[in-house]
VMD Tcl script that builds the backbone (N, CA, C; Angstrom):
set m [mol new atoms 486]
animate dup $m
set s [atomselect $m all]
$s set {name element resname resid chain x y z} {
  {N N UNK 1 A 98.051 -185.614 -118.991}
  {CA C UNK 1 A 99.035 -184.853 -118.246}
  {C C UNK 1 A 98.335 -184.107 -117.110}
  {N N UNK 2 A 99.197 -184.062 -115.905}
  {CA C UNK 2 A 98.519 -183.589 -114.587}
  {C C UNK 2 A 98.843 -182.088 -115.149}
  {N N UNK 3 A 97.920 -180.867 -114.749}
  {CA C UNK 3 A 98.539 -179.879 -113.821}
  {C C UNK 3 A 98.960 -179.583 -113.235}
  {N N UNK 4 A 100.678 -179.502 -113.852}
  {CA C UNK 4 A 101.843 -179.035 -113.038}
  {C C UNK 4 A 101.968 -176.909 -113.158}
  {N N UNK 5 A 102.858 -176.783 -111.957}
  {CA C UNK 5 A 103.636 -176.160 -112.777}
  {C C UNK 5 A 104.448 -175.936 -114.294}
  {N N UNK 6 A 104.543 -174.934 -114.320}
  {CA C UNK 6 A 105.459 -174.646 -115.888}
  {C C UNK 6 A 104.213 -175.813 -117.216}
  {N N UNK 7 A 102.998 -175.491 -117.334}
  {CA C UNK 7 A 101.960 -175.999 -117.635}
  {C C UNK 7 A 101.100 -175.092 -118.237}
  {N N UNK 8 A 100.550 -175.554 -119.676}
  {CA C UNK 8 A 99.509 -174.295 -120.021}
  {C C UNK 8 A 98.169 -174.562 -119.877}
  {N N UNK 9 A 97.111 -174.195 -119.455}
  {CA C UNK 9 A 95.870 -174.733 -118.970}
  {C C UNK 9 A 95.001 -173.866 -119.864}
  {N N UNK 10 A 94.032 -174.887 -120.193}
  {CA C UNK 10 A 93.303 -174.515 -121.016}
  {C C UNK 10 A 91.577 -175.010 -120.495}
  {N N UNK 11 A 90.849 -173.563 -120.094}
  {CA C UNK 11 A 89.827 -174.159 -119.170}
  {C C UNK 11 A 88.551 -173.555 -119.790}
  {N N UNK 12 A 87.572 -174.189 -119.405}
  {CA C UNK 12 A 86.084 -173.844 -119.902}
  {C C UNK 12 A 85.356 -173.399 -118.447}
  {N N UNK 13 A 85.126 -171.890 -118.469}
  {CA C UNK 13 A 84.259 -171.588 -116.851}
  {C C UNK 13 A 83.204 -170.671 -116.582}
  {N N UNK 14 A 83.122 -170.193 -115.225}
  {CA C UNK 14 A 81.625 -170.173 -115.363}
  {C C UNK 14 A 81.936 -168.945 -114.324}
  {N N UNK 15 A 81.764 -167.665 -114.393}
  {CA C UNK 15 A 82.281 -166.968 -112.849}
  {C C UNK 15 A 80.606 -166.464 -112.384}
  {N N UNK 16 A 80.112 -166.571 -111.477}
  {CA C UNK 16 A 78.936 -165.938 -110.835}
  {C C UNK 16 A 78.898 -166.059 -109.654}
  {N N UNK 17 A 77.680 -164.438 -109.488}
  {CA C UNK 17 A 77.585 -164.995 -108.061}
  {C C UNK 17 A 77.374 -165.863 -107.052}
  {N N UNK 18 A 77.335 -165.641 -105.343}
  {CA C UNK 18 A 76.646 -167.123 -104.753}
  {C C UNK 18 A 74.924 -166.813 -105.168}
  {N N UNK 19 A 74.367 -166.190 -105.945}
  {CA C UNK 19 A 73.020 -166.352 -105.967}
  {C C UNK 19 A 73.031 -166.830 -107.212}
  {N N UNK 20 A 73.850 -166.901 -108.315}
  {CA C UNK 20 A 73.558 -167.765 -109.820}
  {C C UNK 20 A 73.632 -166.712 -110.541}
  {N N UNK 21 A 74.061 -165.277 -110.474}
  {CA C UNK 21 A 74.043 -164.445 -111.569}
  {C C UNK 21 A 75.318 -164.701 -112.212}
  {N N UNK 22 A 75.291 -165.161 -113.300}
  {CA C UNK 22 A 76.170 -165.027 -114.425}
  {C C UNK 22 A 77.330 -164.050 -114.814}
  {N N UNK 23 A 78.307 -163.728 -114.351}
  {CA C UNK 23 A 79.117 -162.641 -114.838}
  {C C UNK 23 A 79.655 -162.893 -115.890}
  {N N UNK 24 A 80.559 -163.991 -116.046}
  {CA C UNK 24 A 81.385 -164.206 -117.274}
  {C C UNK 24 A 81.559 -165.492 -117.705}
  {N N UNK 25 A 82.048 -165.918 -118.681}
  {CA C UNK 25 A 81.962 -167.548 -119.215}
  {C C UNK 25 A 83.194 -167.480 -119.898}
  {N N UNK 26 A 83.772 -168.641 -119.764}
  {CA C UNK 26 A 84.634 -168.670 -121.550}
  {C C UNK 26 A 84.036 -170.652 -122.011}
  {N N UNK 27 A 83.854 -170.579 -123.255}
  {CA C UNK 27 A 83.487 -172.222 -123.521}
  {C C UNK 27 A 83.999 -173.068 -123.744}
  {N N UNK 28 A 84.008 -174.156 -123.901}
  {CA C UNK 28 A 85.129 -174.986 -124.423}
  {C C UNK 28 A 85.821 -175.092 -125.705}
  {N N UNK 29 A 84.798 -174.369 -126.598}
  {CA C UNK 29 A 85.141 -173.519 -128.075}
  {C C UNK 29 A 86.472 -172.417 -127.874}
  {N N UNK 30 A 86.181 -171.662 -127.139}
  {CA C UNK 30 A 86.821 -170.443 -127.129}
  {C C UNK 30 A 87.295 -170.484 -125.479}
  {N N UNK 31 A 88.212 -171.382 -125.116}
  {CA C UNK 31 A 88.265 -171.377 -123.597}
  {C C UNK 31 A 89.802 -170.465 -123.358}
  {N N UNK 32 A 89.459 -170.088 -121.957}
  {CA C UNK 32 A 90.658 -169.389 -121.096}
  {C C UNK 32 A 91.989 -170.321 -121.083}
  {N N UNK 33 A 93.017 -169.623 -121.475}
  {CA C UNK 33 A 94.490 -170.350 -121.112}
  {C C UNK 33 A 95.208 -169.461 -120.598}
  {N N UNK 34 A 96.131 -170.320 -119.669}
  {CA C UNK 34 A 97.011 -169.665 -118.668}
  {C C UNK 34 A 97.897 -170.391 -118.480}
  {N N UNK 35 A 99.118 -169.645 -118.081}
  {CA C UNK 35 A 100.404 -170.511 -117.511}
  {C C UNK 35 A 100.024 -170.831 -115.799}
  {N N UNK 36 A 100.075 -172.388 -115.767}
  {CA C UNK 36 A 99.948 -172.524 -114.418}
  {C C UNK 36 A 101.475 -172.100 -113.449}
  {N N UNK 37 A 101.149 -172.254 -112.457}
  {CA C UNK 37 A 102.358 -172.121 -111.094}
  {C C UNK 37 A 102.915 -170.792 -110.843}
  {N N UNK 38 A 101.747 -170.052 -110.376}
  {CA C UNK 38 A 102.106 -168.705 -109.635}
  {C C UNK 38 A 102.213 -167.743 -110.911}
  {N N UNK 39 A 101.959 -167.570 -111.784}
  {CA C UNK 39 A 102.421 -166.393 -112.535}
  {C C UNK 39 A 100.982 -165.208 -112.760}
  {N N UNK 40 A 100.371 -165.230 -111.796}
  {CA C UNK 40 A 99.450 -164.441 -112.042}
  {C C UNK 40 A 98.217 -164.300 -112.564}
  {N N UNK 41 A 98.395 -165.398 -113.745}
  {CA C UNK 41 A 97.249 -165.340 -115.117}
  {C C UNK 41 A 95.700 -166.018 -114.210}
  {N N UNK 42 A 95.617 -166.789 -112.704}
  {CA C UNK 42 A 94.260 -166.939 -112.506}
  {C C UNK 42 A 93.937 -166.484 -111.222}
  {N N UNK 43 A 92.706 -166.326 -110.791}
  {CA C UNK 43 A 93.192 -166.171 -109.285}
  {C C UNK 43 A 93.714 -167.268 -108.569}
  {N N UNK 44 A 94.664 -167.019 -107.615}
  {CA C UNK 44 A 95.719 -167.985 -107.103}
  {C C UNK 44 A 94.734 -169.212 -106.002}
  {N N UNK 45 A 93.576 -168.888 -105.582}
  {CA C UNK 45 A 92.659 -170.135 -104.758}
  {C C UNK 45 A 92.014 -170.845 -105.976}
  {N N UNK 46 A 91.711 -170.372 -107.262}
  {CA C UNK 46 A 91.639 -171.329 -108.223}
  {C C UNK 46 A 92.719 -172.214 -108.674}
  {N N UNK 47 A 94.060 -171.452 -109.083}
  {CA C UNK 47 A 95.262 -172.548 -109.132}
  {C C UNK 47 A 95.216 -173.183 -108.711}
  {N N UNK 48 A 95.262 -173.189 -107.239}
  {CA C UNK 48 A 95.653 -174.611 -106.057}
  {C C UNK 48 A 94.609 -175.275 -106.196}
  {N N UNK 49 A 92.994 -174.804 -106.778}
  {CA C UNK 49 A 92.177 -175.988 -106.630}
  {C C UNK 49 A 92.374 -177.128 -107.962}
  {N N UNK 50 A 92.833 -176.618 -109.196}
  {CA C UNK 50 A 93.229 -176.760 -109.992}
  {C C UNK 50 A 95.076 -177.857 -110.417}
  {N N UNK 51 A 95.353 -177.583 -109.323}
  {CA C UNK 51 A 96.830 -178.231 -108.974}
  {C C UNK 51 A 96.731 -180.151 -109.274}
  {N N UNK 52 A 97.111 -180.228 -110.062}
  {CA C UNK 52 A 96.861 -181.666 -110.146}
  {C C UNK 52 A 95.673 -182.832 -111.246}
  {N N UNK 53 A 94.926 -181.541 -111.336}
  {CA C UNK 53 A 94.115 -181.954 -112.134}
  {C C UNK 53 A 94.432 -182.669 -113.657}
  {N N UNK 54 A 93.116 -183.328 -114.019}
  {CA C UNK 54 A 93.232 -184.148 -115.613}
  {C C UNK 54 A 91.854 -183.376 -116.594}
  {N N UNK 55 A 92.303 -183.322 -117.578}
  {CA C UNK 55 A 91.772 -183.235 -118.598}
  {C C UNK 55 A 90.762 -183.329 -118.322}
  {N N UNK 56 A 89.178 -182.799 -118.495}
  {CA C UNK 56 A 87.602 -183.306 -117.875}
  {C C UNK 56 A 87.538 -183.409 -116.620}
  {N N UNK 57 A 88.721 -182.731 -115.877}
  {CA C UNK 57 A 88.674 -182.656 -114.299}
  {C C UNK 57 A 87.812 -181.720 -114.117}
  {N N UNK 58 A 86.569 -181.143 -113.401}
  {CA C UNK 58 A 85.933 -180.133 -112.870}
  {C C UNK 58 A 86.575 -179.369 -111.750}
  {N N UNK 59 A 86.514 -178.216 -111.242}
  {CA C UNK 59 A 86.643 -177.794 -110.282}
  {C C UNK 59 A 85.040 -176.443 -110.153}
  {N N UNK 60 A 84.908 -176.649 -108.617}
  {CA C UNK 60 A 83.689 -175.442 -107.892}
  {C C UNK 60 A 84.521 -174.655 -106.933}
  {N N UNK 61 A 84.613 -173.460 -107.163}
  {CA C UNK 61 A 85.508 -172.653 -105.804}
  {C C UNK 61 A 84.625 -171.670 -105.360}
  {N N UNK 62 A 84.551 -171.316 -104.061}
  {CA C UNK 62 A 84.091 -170.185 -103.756}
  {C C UNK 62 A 85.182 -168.986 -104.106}
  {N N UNK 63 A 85.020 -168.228 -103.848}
  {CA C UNK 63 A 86.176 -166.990 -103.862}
  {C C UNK 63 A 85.471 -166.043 -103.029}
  {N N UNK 64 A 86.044 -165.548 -101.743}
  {CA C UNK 64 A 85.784 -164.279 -100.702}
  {C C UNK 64 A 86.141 -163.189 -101.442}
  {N N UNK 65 A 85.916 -162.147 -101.124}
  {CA C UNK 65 A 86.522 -160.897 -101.498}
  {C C UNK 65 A 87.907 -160.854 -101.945}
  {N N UNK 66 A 88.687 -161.362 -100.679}
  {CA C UNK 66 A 89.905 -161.123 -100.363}
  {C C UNK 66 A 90.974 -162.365 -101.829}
  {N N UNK 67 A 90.170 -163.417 -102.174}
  {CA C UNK 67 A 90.747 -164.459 -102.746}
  {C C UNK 67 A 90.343 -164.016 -104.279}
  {N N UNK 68 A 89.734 -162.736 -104.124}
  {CA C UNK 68 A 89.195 -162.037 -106.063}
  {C C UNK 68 A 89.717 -160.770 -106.424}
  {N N UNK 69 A 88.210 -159.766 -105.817}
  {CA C UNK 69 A 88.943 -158.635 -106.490}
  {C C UNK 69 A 88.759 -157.583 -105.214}
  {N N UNK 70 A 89.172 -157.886 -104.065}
  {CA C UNK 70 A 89.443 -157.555 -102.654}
  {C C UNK 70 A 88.258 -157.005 -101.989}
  {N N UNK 71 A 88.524 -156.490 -101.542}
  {CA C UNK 71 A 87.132 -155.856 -100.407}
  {C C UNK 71 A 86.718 -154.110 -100.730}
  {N N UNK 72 A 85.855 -154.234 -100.569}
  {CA C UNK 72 A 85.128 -152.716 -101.172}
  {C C UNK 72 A 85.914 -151.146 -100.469}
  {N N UNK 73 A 86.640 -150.429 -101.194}
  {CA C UNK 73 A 87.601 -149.518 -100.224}
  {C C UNK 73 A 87.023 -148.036 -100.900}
  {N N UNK 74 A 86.183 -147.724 -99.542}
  {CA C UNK 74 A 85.373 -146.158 -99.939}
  {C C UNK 74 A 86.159 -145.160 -100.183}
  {N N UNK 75 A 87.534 -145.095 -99.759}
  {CA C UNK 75 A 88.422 -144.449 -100.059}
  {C C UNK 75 A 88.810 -144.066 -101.285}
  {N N UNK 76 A 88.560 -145.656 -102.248}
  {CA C UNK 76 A 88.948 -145.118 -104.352}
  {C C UNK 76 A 87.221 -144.579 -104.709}
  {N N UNK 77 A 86.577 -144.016 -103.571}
  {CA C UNK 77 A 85.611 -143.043 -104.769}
  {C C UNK 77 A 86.085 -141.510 -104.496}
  {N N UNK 78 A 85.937 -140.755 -105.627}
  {CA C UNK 78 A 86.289 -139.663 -105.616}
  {C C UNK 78 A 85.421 -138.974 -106.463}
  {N N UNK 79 A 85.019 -137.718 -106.041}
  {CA C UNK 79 A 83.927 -136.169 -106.575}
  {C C UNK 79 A 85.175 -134.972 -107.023}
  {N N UNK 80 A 85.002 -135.300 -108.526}
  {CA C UNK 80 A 85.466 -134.423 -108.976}
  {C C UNK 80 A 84.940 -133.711 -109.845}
  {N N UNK 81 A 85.678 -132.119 -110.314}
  {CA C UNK 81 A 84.832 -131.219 -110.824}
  {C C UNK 81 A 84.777 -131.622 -112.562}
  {N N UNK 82 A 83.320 -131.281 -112.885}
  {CA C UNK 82 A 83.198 -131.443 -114.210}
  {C C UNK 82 A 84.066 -131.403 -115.538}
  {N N UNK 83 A 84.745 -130.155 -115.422}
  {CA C UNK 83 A 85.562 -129.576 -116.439}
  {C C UNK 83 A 86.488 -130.258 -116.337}
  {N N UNK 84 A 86.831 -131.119 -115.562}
  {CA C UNK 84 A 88.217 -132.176 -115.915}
  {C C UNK 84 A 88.079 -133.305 -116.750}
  {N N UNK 85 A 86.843 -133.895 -116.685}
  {CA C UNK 85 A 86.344 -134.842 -118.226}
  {C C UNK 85 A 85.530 -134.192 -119.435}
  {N N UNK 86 A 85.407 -134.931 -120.440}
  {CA C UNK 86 A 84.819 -134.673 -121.399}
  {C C UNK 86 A 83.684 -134.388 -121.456}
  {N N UNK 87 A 83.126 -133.530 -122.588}
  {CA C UNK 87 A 81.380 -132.960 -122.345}
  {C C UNK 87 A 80.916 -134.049 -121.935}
  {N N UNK 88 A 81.073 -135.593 -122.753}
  {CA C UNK 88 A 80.195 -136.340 -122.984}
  {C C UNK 88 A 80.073 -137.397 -122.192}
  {N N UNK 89 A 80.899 -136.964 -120.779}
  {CA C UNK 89 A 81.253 -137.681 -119.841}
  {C C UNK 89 A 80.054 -138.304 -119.138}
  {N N UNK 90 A 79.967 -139.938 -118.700}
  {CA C UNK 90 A 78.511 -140.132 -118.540}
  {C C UNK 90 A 78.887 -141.716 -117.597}
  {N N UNK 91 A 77.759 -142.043 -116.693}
  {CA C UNK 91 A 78.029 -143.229 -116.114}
  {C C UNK 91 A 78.241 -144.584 -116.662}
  {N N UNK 92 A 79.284 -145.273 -116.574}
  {CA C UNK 92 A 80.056 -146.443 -116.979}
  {C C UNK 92 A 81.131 -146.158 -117.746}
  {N N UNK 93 A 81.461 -144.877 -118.155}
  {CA C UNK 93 A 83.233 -144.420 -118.292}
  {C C UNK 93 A 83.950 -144.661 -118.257}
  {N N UNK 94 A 85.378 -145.184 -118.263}
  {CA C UNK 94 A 86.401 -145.396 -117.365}
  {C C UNK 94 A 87.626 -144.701 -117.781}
  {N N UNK 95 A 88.200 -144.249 -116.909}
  {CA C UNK 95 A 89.352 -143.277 -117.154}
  {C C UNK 95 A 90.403 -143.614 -116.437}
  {N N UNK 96 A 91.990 -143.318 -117.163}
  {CA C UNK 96 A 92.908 -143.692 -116.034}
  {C C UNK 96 A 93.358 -142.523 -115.147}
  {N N UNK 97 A 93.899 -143.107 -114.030}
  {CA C UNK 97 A 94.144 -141.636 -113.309}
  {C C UNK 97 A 94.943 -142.422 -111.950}
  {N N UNK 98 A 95.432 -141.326 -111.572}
  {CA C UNK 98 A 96.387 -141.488 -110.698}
  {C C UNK 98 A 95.512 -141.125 -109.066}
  {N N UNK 99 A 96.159 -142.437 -108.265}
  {CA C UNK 99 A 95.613 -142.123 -106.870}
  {C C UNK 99 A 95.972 -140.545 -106.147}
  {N N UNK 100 A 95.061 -140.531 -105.099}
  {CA C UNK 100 A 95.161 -139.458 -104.545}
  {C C UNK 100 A 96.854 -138.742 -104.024}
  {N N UNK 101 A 97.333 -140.111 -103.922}
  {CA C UNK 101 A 98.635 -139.585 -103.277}
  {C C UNK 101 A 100.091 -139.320 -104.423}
  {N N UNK 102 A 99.208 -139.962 -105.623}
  {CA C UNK 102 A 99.883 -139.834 -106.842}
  {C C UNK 102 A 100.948 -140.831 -107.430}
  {N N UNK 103 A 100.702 -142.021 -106.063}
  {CA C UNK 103 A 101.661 -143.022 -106.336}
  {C C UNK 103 A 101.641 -144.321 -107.418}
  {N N UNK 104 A 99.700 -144.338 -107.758}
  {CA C UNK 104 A 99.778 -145.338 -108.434}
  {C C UNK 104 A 98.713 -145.007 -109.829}
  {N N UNK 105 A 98.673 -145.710 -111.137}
  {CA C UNK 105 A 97.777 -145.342 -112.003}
  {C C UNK 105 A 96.424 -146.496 -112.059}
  {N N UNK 106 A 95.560 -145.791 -111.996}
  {CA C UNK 106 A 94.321 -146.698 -111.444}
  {C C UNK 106 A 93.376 -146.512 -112.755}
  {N N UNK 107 A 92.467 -147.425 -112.982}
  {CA C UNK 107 A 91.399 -147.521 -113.599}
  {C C UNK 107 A 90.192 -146.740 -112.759}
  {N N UNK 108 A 89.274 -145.417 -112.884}
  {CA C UNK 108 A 88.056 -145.127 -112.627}
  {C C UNK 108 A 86.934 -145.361 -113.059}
  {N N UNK 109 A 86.079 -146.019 -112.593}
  {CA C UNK 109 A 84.475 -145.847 -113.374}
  {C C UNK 109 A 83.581 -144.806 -112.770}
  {N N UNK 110 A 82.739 -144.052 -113.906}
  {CA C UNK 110 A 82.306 -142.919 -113.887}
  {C C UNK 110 A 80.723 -143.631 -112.821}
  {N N UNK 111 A 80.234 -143.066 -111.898}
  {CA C UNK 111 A 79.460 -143.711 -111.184}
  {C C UNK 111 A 77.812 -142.861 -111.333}
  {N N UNK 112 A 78.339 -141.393 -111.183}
  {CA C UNK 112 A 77.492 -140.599 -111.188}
  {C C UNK 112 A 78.037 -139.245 -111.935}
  {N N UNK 113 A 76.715 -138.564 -112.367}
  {CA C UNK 113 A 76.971 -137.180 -112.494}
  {C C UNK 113 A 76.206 -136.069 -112.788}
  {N N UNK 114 A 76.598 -135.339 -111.885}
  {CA C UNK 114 A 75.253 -134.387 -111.463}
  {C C UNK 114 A 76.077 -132.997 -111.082}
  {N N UNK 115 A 75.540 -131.650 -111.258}
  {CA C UNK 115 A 75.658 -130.696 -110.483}
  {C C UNK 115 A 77.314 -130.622 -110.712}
  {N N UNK 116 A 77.802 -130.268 -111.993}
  {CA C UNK 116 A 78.762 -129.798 -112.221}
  {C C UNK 116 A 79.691 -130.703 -111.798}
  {N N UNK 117 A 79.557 -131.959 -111.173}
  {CA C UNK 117 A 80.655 -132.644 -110.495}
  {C C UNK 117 A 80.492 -134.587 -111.163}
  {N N UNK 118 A 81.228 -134.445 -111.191}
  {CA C UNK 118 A 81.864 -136.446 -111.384}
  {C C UNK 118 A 82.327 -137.182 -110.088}
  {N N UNK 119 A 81.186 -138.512 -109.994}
  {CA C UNK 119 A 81.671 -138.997 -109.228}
  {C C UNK 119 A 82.656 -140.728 -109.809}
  {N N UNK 120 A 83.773 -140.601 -109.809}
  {CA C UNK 120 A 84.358 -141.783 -109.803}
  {C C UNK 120 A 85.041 -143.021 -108.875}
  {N N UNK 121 A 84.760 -144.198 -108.753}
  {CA C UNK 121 A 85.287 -145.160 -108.106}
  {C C UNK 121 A 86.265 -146.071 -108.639}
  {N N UNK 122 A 87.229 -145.873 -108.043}
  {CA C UNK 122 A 88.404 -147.156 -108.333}
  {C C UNK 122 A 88.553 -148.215 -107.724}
  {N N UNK 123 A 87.333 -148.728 -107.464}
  {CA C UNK 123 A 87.064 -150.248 -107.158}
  {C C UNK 123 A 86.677 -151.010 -108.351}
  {N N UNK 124 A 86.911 -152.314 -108.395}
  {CA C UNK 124 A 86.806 -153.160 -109.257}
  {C C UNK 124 A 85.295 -152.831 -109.025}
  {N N UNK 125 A 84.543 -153.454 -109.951}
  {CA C UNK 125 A 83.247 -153.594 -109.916}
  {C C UNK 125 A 82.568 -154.518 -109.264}
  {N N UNK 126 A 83.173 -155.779 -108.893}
  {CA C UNK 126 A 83.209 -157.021 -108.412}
  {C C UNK 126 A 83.908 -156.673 -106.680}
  {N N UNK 127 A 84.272 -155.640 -106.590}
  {CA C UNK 127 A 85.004 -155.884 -105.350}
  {C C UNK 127 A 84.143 -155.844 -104.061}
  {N N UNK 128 A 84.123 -156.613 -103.194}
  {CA C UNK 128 A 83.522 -156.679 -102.096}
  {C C UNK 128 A 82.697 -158.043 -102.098}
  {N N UNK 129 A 82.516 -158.422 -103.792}
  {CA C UNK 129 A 81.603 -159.708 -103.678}
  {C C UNK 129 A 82.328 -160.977 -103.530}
  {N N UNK 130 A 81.329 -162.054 -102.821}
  {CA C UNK 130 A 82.081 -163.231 -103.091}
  {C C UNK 130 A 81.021 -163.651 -104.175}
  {N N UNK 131 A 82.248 -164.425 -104.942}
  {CA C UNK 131 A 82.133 -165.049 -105.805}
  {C C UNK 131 A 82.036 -166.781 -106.138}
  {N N UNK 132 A 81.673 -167.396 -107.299}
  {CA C UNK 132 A 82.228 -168.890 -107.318}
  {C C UNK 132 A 82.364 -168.747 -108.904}
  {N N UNK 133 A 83.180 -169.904 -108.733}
  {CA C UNK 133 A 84.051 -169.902 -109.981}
  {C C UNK 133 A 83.631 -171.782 -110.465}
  {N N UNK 134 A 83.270 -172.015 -111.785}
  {CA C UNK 134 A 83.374 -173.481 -111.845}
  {C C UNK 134 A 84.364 -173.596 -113.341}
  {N N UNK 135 A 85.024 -174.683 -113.073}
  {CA C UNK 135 A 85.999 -174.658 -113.934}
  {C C UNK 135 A 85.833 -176.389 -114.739}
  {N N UNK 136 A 86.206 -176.353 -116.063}
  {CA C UNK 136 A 86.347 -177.587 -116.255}
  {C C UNK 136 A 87.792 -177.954 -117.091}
  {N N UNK 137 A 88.895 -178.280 -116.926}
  {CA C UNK 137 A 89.893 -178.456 -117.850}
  {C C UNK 137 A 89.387 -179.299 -119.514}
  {N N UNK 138 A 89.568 -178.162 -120.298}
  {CA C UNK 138 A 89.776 -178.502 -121.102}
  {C C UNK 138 A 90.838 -179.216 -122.032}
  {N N UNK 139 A 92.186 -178.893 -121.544}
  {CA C UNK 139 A 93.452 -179.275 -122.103}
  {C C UNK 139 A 94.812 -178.999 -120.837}
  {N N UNK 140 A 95.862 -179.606 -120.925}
  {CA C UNK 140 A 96.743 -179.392 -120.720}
  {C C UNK 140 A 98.246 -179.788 -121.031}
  {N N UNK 141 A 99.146 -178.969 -121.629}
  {CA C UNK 141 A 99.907 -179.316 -122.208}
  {C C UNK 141 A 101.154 -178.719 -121.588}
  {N N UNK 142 A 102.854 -179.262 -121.844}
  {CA C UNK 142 A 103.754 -178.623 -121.410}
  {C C UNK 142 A 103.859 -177.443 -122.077}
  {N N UNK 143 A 104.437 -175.785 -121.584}
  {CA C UNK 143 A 104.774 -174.911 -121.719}
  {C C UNK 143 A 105.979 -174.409 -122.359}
  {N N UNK 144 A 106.038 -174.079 -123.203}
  {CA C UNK 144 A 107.386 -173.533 -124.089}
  {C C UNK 144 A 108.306 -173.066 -122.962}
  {N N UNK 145 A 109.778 -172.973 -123.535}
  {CA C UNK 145 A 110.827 -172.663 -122.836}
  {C C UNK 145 A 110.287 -170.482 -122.928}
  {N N UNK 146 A 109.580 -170.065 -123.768}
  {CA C UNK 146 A 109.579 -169.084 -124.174}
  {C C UNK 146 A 108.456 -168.094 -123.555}
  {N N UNK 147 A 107.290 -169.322 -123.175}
  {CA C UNK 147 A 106.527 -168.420 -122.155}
  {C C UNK 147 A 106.677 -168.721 -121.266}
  {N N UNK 148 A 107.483 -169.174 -120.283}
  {CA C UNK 148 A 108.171 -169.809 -119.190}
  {C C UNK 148 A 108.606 -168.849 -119.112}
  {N N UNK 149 A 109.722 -168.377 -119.877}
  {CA C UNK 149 A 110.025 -167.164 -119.640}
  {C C UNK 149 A 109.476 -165.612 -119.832}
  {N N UNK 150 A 108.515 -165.220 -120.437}
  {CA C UNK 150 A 107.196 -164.430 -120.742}
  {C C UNK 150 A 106.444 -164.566 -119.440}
  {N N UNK 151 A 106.230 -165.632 -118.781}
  {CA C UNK 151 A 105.658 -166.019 -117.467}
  {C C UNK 151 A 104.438 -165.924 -117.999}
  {N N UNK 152 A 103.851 -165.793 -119.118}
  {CA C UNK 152 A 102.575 -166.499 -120.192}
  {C C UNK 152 A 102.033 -167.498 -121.230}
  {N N UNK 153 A 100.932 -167.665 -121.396}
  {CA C UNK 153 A 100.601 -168.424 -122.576}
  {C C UNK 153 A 100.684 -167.776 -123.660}
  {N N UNK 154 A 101.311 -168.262 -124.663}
  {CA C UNK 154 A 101.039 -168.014 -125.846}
  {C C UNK 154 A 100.158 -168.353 -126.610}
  {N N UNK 155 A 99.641 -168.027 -127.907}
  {CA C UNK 155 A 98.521 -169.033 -128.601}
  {C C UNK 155 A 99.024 -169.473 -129.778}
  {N N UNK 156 A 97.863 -170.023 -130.630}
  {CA C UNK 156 A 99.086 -170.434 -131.329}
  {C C UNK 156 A 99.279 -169.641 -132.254}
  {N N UNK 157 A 100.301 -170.445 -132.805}
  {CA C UNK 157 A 101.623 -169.435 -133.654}
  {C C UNK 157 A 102.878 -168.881 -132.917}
  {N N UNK 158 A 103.458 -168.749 -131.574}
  {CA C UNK 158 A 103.886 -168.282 -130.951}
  {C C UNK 158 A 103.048 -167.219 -130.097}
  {N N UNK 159 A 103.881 -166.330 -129.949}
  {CA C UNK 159 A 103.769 -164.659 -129.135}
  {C C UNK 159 A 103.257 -163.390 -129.957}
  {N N UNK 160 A 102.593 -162.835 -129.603}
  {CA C UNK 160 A 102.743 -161.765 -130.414}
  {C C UNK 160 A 102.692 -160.633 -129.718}
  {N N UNK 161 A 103.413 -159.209 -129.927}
  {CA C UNK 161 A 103.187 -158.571 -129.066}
  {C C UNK 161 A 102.148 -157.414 -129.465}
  {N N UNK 162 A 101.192 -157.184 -128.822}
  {CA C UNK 162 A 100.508 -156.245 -129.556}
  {C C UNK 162 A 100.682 -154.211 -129.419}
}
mol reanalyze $m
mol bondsrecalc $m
mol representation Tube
mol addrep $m
């Protein structure tokens, strides 16, 4: 079966940088599944490279900033005062919190901390890098009427909600 839309994909990959550092894997043991055709679950320049594919199909993508986890915005770091986190507050943290203007709830990582003050960034950690992505299909099968509508994969057994 091609990779269609309304399709659950089941992939074995490889995410690192363009110099070969390793960020993340999933294997063909324990591989990534997703509902294909726009619903979010990959980045969307992997879908389309992915569009059509068979079973033991490979795919290599680059990914820019802009096609991952966007471009580096100095704006989500923020110095705030100590007494608003925990004693044990320390670099690689993450806290949720609301942007400056109060409109949205963001993930922070604790970056630094020194001199009574916290410094946190709400940039992805990845953001600004390009990336490559290698993919190999492991499976693909039609999609339930049920995560079609979920606009997810399920595993098996159905859904569960946690």
């Amino acid at each position: 079966m091609n990779i269609s839309k309304n399709t659950v994909v089941s992939l074995s990959y490889r995410l690192s940088t363009l110099e070969g550092q390793l960020l993340e894997e999933a294997s063909a043991a324990e591989p990534a599944v997703y509902l294909h055709g726009g619903y979010d679950g990959i980045f969307p320049k992997v879908e389309a490279a992915l569009e059509g594919k068979l079973t033991g199909d490979e795919v290599d993508v680059v990914l820019e900033p802009d096609d991952a986890f966007g471009e580096y915005d100095a704006d989500l770091v923020r110095l705030e005062p100590a007494h608003l986190f925990p004693d044990d507050v320390r670099v690689g943290m993450q806290f949720e919190g609301a942007t400056e203007d109060g409109q949205h709830r963001m993930i922070y990582t604790v970056t630094d901390v020194a001199d009574g003050k916290v410094v946190v960034d709400g940039n992805h950690p990845l953001a600004g890098r390009t990336l490559r992505v290698h993919c190999r299909v492991e499976d693909v099968r039609p999609a339930s009427v049920e995560e079609i509508a979920h606009g997810h994969a399920h595993g098996p057994g159905g859904h569960h909600h946690g």
